[in-house]
C-alpha positions in Angstrom: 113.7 84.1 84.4 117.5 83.7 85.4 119.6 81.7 83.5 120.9 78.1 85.1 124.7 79.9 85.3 123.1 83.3 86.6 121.4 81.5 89.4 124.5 79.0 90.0 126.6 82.3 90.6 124.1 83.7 93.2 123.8 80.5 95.3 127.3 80.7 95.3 127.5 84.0 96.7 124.8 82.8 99.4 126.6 79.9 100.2 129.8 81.8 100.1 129.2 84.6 101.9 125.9 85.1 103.3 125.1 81.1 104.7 122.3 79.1 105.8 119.0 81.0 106.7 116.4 79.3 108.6 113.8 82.6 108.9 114.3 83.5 105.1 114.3 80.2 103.6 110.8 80.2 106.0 109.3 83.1 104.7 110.3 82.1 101.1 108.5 78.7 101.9 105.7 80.2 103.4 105.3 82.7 100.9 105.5 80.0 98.1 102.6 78.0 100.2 100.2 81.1 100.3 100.5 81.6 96.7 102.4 84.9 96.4 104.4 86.0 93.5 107.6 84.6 93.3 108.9 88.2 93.3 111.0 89.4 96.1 114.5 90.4 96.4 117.1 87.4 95.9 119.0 86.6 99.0 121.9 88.6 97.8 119.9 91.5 97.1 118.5 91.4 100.9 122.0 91.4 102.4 122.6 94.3 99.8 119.4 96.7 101.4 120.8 95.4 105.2 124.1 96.5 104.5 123.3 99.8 103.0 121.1 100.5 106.1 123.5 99.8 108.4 126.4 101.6 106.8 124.3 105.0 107.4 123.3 103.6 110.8 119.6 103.5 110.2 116.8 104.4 112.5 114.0 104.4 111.0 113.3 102.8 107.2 110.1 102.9 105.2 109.6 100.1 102.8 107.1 100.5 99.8 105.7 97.0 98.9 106.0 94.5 101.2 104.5 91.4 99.7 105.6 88.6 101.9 108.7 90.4 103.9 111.5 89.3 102.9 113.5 92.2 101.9 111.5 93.5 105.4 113.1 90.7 106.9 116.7 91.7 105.8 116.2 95.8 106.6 114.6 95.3 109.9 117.8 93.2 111.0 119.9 96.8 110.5 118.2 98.6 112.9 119.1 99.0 116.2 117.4 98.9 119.2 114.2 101.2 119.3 114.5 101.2 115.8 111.7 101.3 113.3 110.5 99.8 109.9 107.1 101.0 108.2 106.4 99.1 105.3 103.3 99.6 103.1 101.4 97.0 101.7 97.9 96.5 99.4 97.1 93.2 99.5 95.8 92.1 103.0 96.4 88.8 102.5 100.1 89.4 101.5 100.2 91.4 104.7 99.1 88.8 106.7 101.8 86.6 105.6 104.1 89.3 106.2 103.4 89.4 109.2 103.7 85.9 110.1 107.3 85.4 108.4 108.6 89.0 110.0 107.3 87.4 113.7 108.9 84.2 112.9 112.1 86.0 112.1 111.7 87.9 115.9 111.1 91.1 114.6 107.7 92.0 115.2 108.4 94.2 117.3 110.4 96.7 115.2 108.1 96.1 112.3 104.7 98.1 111.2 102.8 97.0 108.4 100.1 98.8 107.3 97.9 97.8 104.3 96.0 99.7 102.1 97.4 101.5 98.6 100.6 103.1 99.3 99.7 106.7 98.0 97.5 107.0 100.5 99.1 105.3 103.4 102.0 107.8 102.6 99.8 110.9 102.4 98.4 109.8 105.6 101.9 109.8 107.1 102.4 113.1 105.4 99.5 114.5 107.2 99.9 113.1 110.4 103.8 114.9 110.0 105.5 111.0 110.3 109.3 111.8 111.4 111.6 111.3 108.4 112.9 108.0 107.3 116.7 107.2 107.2 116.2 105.2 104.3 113.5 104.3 102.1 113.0 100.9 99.9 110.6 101.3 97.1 109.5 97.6 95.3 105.7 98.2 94.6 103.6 99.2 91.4 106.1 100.5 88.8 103.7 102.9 87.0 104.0 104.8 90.7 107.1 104.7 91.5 107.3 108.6 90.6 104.6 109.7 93.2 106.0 107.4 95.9 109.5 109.5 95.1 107.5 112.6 95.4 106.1 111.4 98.5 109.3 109.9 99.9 111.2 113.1 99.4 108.6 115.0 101.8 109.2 112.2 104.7 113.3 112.3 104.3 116.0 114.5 105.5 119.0 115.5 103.5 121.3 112.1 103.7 118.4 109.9 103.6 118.6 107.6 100.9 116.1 106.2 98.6 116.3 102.8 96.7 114.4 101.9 93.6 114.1 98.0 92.6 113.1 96.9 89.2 114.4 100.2 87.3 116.2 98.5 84.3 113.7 95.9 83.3 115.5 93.5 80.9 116.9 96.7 79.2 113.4 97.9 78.0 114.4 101.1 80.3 115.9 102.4 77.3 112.4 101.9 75.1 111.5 105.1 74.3 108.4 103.7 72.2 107.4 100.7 75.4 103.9 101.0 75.7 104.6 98.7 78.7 102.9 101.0 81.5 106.0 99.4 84.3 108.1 101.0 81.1 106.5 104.0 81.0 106.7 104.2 85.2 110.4 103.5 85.1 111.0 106.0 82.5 108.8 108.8 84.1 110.7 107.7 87.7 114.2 108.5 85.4 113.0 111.5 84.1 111.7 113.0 87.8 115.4 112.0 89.3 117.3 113.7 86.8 115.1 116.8 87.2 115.2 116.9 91.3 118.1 119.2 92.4 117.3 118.0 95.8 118.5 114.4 94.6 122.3 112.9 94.1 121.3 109.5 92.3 122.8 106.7 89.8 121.5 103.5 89.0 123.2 100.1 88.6 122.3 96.9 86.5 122.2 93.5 88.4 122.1 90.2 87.4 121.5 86.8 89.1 118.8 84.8 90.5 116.5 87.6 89.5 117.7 88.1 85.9 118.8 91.3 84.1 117.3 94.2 86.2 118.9 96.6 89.1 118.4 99.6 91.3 117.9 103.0 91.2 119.9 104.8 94.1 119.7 108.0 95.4 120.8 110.7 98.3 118.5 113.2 99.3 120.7 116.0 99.4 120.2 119.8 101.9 
């Protein structure tokens, strides 16, 4: 949990520079009501992803993990008209949700979520040759965040980028002995980036209203 100053400093930046969000602080409520995890992106972090799709003028994003759309909320905003968000999603229920808070938000209509375990909604797309993604947002499973790389590398073209949340873990990243299996999954997602010549990547810590943690960025390159 974030500390009472690291949180301060992020409501500070909301109120600041990002403002008063009636669809967001709805999904976050409605999210809270349905029982979901208290883990999505912060506020901050949201802006982040829509600025990042925007500065590379995003078409078409694919989102792995969508629990109750917030950070869908924020990258769906980028895109421009006839644009396209596929997020993936396990849990029905969280889906369902989702989908309420993206439709409340008025963006239903560039939004797709489809539910079922992500390595197999992605080999489906892989199959059914899905046109490459601009950018892809990866926030599911840890222990898989390797294979949805894999997978995300077959839907991209060189200059999409790909974004991994959660990759620093309160420093245990650097636990060579972690038998903590989101550990292990971060470690093994490090190991497969720094091996992939067809990837330009860094990663940066974060702190705030979601704690020590940060993301894992990366350019697919030609």
């Amino acid at each position: 949990m974030a500390t009472e100053r690291e949180a301060a400093v992020d409501d500070y930046i909301v109120e600041r520079l990002i403002g008063e969000d009636e669809a967001v602080a709805a999904a976050l409520a409605a999210n809270v009501a349905a029982g979901l995890p208290p883990i999505e992106v912060s506020i901050a972090q949201g802006r982040m992803l829509q600025l990042y799709a925007r500065m590379i003028g995003a078409r078409r994003i694919l989102e792995v993990g969508t629990l109750g759309g917030v950070s869908t909320i924020f990258l769906a905003r980028a895109l421009p008209e006839g644009g396209r968000l596929i997020s993936c999603e396990i849990n029905p229920k969280h889906a369902e949700v989702a989908r309420g808070n993206v439709a409340n938000a008025g963006l239903a209509d560039k939004v797709d979520i489809r539910v079922g375990p992500a390595i197999d909604t992605l080999g489906a797309m892989l199959t059914t040759q899905e046109a490459a993604f601009d950018l892809v947002f990866i926030d599911a499973d840890k222990q898989s965040n390797p294979d949805y790389v894999r997978a995300a590398l077959h839907l991209a073209h060189p200059g999409t980028i790909i974004i991994v949340d959660n990759v620093i873990r309160q420093g245990g990243v650097i636990e060579e002995a972690s038998s903590d299996p989101m550990i292990l999954g971060t470690r093994a997602l490090f190991d497969l980036v720094h091996a992939e010549k067809k990837l330009t990547a860094t990663a940066i810590q974060t702190v705030g209203a979601k704690h020590w943690d940060g993301f894992l960025i990366a350019i697919v390159e030609g």
